[in-house]
N, C-alpha and C positions, 0 to 999 in steps of 0.2 A: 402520146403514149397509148391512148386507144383506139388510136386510129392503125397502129404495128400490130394490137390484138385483136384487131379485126372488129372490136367493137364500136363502131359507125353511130350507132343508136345515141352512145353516152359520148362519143366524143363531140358531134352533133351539140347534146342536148349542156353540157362542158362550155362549149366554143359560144351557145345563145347566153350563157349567165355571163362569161368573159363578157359578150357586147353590151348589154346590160349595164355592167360597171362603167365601160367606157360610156354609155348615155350619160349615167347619173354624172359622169363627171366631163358631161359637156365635149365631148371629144368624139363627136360624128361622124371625125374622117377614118379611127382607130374603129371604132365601132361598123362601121361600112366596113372597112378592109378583114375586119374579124368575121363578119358576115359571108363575105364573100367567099372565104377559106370556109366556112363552114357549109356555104351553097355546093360547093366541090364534093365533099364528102357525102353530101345529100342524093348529089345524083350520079352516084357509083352504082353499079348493077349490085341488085339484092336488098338495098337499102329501102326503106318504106318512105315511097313518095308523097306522103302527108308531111313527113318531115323536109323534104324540099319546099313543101307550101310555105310550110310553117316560117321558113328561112325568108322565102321571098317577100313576104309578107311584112314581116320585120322590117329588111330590109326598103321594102315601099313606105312606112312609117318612118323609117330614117329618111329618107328624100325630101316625105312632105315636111317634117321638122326642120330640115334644113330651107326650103322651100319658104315656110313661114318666117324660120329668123332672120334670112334677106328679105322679104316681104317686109319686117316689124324695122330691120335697122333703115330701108329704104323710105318708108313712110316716116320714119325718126326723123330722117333728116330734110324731108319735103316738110314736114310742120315745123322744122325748128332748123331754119339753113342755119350753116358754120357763115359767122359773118369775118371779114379776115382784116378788120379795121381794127 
């Protein structure tokens, strides 16, 4: 809707609190995919390129998040193998 009124700014800043929700509820991939969409509109000519930062930035915190919870479930199961007896 704000992105047909040309307002970039709020659909932007719209599109980060949608990803938001998707963290709080654990859903990294929705949350990346919303991001991404929101990286788009970032970098349309006239738009303020702080707001493309702001996006990527996000987005590099969603990786390392994801990053860590293979790291934590990897390390899960090197201290604690599945024994299949």
């Amino acid at each position: 809707m704000f992105t047909a009124q040309g307002n970039f700014r709020e659909a932007i800043h719209h599109t980060l609190e949608t990803a938001n929700i998707h963290l709080n509820l654990a859903d990294f991939d929705m949350a990346r995919q919303t991001l991404n969409s929101a990286l788009l509109a970032a970098q349309k000519p006239g738009v303020d390129k702080s707001l493309a930062a702001l996006v990527l930035h996000k987005i590099g915190e969603i990786d390392k998040q994801r990053l860590d919870w293979r790291n934590g479930e990897l390390l899960r199961f090197d201290r604690h193998p599945v024994s299949w007896d």
